[in-house]
C-alpha positions as CSV (number, residue, x, y, z in Angstrom):
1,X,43.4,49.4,74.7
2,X,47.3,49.4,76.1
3,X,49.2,50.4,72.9
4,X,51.9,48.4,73.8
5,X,54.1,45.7,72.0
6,X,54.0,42.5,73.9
7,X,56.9,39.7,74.3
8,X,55.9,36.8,72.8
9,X,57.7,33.5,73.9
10,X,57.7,30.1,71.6
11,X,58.3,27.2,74.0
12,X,59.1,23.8,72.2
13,X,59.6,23.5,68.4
14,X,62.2,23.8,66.2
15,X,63.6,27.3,64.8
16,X,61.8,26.6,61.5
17,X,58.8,27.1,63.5
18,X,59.9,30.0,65.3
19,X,60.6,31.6,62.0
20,X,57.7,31.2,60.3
21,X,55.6,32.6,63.4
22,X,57.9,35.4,63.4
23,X,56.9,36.2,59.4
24,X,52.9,35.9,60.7
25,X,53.2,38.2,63.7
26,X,56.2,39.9,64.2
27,X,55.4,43.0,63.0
28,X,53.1,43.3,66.3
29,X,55.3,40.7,69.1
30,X,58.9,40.7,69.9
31,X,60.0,36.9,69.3
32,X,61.4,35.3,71.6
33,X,62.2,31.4,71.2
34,X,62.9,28.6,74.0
35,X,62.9,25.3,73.0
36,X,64.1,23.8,76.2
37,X,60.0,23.8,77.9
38,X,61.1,23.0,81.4
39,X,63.0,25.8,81.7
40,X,60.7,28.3,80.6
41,X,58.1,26.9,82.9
42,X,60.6,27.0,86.0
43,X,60.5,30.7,85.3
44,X,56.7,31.4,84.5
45,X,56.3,29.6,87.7
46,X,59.0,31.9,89.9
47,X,57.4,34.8,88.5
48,X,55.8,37.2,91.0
49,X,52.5,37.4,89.0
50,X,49.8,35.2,87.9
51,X,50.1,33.6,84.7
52,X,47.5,31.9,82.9
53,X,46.1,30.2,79.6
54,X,42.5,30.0,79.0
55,X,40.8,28.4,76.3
56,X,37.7,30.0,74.5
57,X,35.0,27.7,76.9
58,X,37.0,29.2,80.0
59,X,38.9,25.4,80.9
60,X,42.3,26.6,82.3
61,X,44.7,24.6,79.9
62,X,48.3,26.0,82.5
63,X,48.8,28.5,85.2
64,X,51.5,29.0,87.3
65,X,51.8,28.5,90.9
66,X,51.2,32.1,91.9
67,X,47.9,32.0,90.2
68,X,47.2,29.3,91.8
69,X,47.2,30.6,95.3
70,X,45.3,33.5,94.7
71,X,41.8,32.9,96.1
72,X,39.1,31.8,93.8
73,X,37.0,34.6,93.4
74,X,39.8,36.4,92.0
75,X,40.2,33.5,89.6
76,X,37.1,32.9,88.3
77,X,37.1,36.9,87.8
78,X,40.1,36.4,85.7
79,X,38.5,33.5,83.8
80,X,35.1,35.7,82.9
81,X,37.8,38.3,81.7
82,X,39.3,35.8,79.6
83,X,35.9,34.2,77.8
84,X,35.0,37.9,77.2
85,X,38.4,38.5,75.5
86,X,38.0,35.4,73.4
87,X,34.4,35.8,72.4
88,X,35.6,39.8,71.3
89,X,38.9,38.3,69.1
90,X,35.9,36.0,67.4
91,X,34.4,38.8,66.0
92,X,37.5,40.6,64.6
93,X,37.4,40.5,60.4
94,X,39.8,38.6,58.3
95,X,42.1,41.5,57.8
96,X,42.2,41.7,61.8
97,X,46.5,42.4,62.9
98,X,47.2,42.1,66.0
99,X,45.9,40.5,69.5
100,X,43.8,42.3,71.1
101,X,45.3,43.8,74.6
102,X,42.8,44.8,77.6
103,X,43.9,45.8,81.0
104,X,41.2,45.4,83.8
105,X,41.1,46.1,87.5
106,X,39.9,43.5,90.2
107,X,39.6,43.3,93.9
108,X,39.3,40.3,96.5
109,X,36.4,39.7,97.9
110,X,37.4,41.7,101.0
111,X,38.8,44.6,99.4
112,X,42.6,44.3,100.4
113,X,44.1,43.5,97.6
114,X,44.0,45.1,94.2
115,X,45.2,43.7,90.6
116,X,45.9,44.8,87.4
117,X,44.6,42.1,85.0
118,X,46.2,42.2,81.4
119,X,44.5,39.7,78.7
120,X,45.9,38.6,75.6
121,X,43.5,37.3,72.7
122,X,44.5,35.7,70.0
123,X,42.5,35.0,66.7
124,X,42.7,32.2,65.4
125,X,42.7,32.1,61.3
126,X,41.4,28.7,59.6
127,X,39.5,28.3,56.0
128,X,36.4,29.2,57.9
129,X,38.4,32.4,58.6
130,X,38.9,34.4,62.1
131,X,37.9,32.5,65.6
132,X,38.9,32.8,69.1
133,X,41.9,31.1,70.4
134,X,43.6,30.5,73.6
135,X,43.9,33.7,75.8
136,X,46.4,34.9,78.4
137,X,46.2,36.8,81.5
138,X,48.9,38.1,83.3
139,X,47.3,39.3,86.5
140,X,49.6,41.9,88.8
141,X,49.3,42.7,92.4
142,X,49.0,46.7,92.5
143,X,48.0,47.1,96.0
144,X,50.1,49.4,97.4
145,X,50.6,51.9,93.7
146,X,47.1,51.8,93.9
147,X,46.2,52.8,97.4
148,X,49.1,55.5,97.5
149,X,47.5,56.7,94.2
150,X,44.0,56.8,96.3
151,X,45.5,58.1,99.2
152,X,47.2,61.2,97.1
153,X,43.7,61.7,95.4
154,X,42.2,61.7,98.7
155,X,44.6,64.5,100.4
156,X,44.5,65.9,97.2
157,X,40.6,66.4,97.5
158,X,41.2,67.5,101.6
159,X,43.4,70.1,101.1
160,X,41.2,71.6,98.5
161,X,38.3,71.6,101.1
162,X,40.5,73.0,103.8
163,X,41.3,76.2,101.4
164,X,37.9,76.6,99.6
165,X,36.3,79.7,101.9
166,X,33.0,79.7,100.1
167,X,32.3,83.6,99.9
168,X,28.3,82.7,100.6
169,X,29.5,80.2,103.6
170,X,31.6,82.3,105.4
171,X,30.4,86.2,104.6
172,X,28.2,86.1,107.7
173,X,30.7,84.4,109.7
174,X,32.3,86.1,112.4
175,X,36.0,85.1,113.1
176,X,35.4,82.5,115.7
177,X,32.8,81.0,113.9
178,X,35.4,80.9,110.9
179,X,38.0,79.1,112.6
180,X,35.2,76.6,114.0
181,X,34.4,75.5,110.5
182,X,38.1,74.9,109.8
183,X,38.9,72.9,113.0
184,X,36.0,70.8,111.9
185,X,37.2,70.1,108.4
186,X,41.1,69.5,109.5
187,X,39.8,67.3,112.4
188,X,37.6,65.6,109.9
189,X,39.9,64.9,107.1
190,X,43.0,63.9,109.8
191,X,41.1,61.2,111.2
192,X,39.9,59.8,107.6
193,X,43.3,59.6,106.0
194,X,45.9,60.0,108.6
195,X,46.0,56.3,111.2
196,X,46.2,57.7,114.6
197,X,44.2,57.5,118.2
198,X,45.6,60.7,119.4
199,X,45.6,64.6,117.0
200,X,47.0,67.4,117.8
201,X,48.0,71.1,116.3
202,X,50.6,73.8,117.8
203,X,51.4,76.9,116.5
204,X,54.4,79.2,117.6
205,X,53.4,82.5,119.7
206,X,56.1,84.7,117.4
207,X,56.4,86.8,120.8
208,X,57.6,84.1,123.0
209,X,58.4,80.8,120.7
210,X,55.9,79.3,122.9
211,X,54.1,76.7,121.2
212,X,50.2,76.6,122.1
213,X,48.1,74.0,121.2
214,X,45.0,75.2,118.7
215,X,43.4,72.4,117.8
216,X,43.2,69.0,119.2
217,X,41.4,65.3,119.2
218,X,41.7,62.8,121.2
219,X,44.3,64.1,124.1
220,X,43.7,65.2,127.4
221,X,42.9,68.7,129.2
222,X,46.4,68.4,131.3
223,X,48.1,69.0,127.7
224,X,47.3,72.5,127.9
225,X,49.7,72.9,130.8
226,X,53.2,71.9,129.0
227,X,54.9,74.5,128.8
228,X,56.7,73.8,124.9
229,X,58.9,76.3,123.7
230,X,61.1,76.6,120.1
231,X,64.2,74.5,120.9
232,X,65.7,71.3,120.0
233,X,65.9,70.2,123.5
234,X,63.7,70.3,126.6
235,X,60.5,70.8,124.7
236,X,60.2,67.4,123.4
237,X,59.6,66.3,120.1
238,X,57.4,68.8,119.2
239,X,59.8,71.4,120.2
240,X,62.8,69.9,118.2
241,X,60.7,69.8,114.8
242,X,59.4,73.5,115.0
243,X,63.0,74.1,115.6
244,X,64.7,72.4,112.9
245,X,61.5,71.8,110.8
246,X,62.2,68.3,110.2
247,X,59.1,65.3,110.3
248,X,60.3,63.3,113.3
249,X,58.9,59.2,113.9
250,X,59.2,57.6,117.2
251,X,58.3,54.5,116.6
252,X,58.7,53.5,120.7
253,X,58.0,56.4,123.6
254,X,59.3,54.3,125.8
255,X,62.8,54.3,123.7
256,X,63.0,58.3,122.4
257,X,64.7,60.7,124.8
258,X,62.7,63.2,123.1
259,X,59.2,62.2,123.9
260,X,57.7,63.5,127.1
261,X,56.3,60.7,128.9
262,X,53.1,60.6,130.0
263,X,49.3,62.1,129.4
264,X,48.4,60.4,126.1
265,X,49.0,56.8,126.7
266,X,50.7,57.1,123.3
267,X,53.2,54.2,122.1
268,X,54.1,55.6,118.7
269,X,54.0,59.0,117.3
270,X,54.7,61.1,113.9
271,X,55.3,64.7,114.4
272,X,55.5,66.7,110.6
273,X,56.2,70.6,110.6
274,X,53.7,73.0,109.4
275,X,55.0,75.5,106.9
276,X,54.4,78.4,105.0
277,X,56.6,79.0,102.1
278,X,59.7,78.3,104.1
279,X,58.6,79.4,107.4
280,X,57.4,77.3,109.9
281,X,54.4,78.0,112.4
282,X,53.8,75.4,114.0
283,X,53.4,71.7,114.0
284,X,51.2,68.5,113.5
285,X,51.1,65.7,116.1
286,X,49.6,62.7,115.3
287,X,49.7,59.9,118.0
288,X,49.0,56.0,117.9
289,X,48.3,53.7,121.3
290,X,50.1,50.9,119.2
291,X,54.2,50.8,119.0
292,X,55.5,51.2,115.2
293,X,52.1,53.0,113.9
294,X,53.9,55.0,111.6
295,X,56.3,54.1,108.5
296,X,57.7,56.8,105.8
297,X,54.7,56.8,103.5
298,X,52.5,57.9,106.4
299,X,55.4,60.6,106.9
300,X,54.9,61.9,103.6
301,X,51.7,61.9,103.9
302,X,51.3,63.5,107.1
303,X,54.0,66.1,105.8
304,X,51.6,66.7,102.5
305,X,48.1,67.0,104.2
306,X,50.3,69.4,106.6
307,X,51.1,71.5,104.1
308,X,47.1,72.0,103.5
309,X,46.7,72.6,107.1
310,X,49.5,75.3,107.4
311,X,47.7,77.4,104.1
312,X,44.0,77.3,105.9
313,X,45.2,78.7,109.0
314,X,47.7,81.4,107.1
315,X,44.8,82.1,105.4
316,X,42.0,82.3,107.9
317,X,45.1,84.6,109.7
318,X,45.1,86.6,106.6
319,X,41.2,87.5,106.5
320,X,41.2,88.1,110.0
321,X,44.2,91.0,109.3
322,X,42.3,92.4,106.3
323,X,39.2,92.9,107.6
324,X,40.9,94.7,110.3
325,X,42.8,96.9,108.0
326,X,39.6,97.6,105.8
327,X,37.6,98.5,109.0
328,X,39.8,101.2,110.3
329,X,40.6,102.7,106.7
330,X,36.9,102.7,106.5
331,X,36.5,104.4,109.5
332,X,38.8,106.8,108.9
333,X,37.6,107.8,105.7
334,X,33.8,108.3,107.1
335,X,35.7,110.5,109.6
336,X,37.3,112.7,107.2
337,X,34.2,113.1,105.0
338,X,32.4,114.4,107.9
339,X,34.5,116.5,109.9
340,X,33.7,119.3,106.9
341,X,30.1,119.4,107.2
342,X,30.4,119.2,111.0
343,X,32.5,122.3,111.0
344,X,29.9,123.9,108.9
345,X,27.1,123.2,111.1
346,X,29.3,124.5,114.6
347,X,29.8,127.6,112.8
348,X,25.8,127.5,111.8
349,X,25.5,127.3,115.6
350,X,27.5,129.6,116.8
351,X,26.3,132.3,114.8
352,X,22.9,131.7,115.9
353,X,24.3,131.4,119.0
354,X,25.6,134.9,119.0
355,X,23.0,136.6,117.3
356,X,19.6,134.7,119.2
357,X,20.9,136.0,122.5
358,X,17.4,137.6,123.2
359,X,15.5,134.4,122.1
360,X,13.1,132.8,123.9
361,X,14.0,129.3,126.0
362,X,12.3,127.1,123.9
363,X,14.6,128.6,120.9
364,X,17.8,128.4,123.0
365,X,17.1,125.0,124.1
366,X,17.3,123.8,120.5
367,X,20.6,125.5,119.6
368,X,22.0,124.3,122.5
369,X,20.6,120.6,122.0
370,X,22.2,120.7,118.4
371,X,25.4,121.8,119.7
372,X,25.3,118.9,121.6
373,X,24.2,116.3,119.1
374,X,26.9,117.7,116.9
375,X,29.4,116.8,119.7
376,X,28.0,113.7,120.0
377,X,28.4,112.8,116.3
378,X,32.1,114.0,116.9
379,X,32.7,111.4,120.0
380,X,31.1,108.4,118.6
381,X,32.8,108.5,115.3
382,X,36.2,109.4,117.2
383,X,35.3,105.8,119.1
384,X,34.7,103.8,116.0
385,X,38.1,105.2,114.7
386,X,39.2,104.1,117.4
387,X,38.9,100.6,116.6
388,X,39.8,97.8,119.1
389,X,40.3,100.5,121.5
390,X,37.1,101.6,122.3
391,X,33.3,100.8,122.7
392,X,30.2,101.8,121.0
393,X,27.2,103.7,122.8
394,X,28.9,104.0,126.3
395,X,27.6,107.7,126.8
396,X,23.7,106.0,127.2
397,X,25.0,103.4,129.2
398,X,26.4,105.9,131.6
399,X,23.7,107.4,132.0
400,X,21.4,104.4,132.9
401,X,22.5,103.7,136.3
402,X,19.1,102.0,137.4
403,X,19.7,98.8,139.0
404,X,18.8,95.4,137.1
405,X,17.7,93.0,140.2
406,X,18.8,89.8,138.1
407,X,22.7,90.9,138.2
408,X,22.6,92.7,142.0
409,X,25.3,90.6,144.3
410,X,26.8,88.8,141.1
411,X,30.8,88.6,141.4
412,X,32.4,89.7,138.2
413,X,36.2,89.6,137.5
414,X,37.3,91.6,133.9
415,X,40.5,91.7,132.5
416,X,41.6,94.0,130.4
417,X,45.2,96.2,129.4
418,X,43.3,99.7,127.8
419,X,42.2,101.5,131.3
420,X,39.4,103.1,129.4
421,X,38.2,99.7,127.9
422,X,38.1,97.8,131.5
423,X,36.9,101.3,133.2
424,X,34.0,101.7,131.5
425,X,32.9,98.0,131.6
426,X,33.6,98.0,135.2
427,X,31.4,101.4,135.7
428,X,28.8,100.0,133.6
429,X,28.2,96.7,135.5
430,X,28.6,98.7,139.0
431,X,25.7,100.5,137.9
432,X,23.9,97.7,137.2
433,X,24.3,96.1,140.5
434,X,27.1,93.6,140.0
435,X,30.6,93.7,142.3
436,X,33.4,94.4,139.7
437,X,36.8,93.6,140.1
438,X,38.9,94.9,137.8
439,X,42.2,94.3,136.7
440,X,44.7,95.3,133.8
441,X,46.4,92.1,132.6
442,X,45.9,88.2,132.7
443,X,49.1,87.5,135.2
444,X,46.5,89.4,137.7
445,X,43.6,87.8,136.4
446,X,45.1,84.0,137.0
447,X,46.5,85.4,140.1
448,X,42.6,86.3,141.9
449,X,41.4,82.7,140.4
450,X,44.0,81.5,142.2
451,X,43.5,83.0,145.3
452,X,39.6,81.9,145.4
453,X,41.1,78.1,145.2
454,X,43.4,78.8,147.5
455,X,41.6,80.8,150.1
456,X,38.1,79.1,150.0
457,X,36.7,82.3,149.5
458,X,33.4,83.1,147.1
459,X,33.8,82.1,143.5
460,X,33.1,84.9,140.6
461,X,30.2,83.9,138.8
462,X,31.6,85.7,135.2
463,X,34.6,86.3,134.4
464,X,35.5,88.8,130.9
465,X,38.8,89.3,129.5
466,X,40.5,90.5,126.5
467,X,42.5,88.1,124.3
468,X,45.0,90.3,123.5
469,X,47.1,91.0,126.5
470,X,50.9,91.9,127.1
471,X,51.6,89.1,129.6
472,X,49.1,86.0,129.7
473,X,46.2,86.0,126.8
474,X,42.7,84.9,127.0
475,X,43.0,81.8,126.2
476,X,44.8,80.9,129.7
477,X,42.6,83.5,131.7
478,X,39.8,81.1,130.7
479,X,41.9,77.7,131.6
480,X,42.4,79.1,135.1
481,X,39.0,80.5,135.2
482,X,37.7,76.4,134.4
483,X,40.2,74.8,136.7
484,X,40.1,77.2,140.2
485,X,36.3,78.3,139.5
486,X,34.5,75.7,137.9
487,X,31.0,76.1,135.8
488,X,32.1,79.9,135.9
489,X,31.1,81.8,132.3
490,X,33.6,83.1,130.5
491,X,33.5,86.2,128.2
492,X,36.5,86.8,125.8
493,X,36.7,90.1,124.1
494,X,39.0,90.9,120.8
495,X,39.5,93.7,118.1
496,X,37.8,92.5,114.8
497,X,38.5,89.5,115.2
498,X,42.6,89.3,115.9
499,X,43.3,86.3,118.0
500,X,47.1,85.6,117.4
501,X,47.0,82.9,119.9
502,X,44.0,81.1,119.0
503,X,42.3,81.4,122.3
504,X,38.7,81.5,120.2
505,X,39.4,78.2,118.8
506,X,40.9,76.5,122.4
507,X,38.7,77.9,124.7
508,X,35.7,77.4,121.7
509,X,36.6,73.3,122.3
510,X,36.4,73.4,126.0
511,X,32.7,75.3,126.8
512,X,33.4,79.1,126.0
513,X,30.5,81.2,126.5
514,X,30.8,83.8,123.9
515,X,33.2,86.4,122.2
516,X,32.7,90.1,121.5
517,X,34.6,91.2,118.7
518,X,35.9,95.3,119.0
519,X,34.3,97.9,118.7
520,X,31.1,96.5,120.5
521,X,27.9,98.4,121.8
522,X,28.1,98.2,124.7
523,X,23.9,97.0,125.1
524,X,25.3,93.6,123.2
525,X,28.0,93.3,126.4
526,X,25.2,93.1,128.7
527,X,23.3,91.0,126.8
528,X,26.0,88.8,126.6
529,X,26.4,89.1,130.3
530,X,22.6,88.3,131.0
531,X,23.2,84.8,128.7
532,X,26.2,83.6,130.5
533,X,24.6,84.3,133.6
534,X,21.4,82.2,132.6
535,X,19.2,85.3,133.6
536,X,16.1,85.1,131.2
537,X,15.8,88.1,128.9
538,X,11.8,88.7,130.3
539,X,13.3,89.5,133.3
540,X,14.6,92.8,132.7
């Protein structure tokens, strides 16, 4: 029921009449009186909305033009809405006030067009005491209200799915698996309420306002190769708005200065910051193969559903630093709470030590073996203190240098910028039987790919690298890895997790092999090793 007073409108008559109805029912219509019927009628009929009058057996006694033209199933809807009305004012009692006003909701046949139907009963009062009478329906085309209303709903409902991290979903995850789950939901939700043929998602590298593409639908490999900086000009569109954080619509590529021509095939594009409070980290290309795709309700949208998107990632980026954090407090709690007892049992030692001198072998073989358990305990908890910056169980794996015939002859390139991280990897393979070269940052890394293109020479057949590195990360080790040695494996390496530029989710899209998060036993690296390489595990 709309609790609304409606405008009630006397065409023909004389003011007497006017007056009279006014005493009946104007405590419940505002009056208004026209005598002059053509001119009303002109009006009715130049009004954008459907008018009509139904009787209680649903003939049509007047309608105006605009109801006429809508199509007929949206008609006879209207008239069925009607005959309801009227049958309901039929049953109202004798002290019934009012008309009874419903608002509906109808569709076309096809969907596209949506209306808001308001009916007007009125009961009739005679001897034999309250009947239905005529009924009007106004009926309004709502379309677009309505379907911006959905659309909010709908981005509404999206950005709570991008943000819900269900503790039971994602406990077990590890961070690449993590940011796998959220590409799939952005990707997901994009294509169902943003119009576009082409999707794509950079964030800014804080260390060199590059702009790397994290996330992506749609657009080709060569993408990856732009170089897109922070700056209004020379980086394109997406350059100027993660420099001035303005949405940006081109509405023709082959008209905007800004757009850089070329690997899409797009003819339209909407480009909408991604922001964080009032920071911006990247930005949210969305791309149409159509010219004028985009008008300033997709902007808004596109800016909304971009806010979502800019949350998720802060937030994934948030986990990722926490659990980081909580592992080396942890660790450096466990170290402090044993050091005590460790002391205790050295001094244990050494007095026995001292005093055993005349013991027999067997005897002094066991103080000395606990001496050098006790050291043990010392090392390894020093390495998991150590965090990112070392590996678990090396001092076994040195110690196994019997060759596995699977991996002798295999050509194995590793990255990394801690010596002691890509020395010990390097030792351990060696030992296994694979050729090692090692090197201590990605610009060397990309430079031997390179060469191997270049020179013809013998391709590596796995290639491992740290993400985090001064000069080029993982993610472009791995892009020159697929495009100068092709089919090769790839291993990526990272401490708990940290990926600040998104090479797990990239290279994850494109065929990466696997990531070792740090601190990693070193038995899991070679298992690793012996899955990218295809050898099967009954063969060692």
């Amino acid at each position: 029921m709309v609790e609304t007073q409606p405008k009630l409108v006397i065409v023909g008559g004389g003011p007497q009449d006017a007056q009279e109805l006014a005493k009946l029912v104007g405590d419940r219509y505002e009056i208004a009186h026209q005598p002059d019927d053509q001119s009303v009628q002109s009006v009715l009929r130049a009004l954008g909305e459907g008018i009509c009058i139904i009787d209680p057996a649903g003939r049509m006694t007047w309608s105006n033009e605009y109801f006429t033209a809508l199509e007929e199933s949206v008609r006879r809807e209207v008239r069925s809405l009607c005959v309801q009305a009227a049958d309901s004012v039929g049953t109202l009692h004798d002290d019934a006030r009012g008309a009874l006003v419903t608002k509906h909701e109808i569709q076309s046949s096809d969907g596209t067009r949506i209306f808001d139907v308001y009916i007007t009963g009125i009961a009739e009062r005679n001897d034999q005491g309250v009947h239905a009478g005529r009924v009007a329906a106004i009926v309004r085309d709502v379309t677009l209200s309505k379907l911006a209303e959905r659309k909010m709903n709908a981005l509404d409902r999206a950005g709570f799915e991008l943000v819900r991290l269900d503790v039971d979903e994602i406990k077990e995850m590890n961070a690449m698996q993590r940011l796998q789950l959220l590409e799939k939901r952005i990707v997901r939700y994009a294509s169902e309420l943003l119009n576009f043929d082409h999707f794509g998602i950079f964030l800014i590298e804080q260390s060199s306002n590059r702009l790397r593409l994290v996330m992506q639908a749609g657009l080709p490999e060569e993408i990856q190769d732009l170089d897109l900086y922070l700056e209004n000009e020379g980086s394109g569109i997406t350059g100027y708005v993660a420099s001035t954080g303005n949405s940006y619509i081109c509405n023709d590529v082959t008209q905007d200065e800004r757009f850089l021509p070329g690997l899409s095939g797009a003819r339209s594009s909407l480009t909408v910051p991604l922001r964080v409070c009032d920071r911006v980290i990247g930005i949210m290309d969305i791309e149409s193969v159509t010219p004028g795709a985009f008008d300033e309700q997709d902007r808004m949208y596109a800016e909304i559903f971009g806010r979502y998107i800019a949350m998720a990632l802060h937030m994934l980026q948030l986990l990722v630093t926490e659990r980081t954090e909580t592992n080396m407090i942890a660790c450096d709690r466990v170290s402090g709470e044993i050091n005590e007892p460790l002391d205790d049992i050295e001094t244990e030692i050494s007095w026995l030590d001292e005093h055993e001198k005349n013991a027999d072998p067997e005897t002094r073989d066991h103080i000395k073996r606990i001496m050098l358990d006790v050291e043990s305990i010392r090392n390894r908890v020093r390495s998991v203190t150590s965090g990112s910056q070392s590996l678990l169980g090396v001092d076994q794996a040195m110690l196994e240098r019997e060759k596995d015939p699977a991996l002798i002859g295999k050509r194995v390139l590793i990255a990394d910028d801690n010596s002691k991280i890509r020395k010990i990897i390097g030792e351990v393979l060696q030992h296994r039987g694979c050729e090692t070269t090692v090197v201590c940052d990605g610009v060397e890394a990309i430079a031997m790919l390179e060469a191997i293109a270049r020179d013809g020479s013998d391709s590596y057949d796995l290639v491992i690298s740290d993400i985090q590195m001064p000069d080029r990360n993982g993610y472009e080790v791995f892009s020159s890895a697929r495009k100068h040695c092709p089919g090769v494996p790839v291993i990526l390496m990272t401490g708990f997790g940290y990926d600040p530029h998104h090479s797990i989710v990239r290279a994850s899209q494109d065929g990466l092999q696997s990531v070792l998060f740090k601190p990693f036993e070193i038995q899991l690296l070679m298992t690793q090793v012996r899955e990218a390489l295809g050898i099967d595990s009954s063969e060692s």
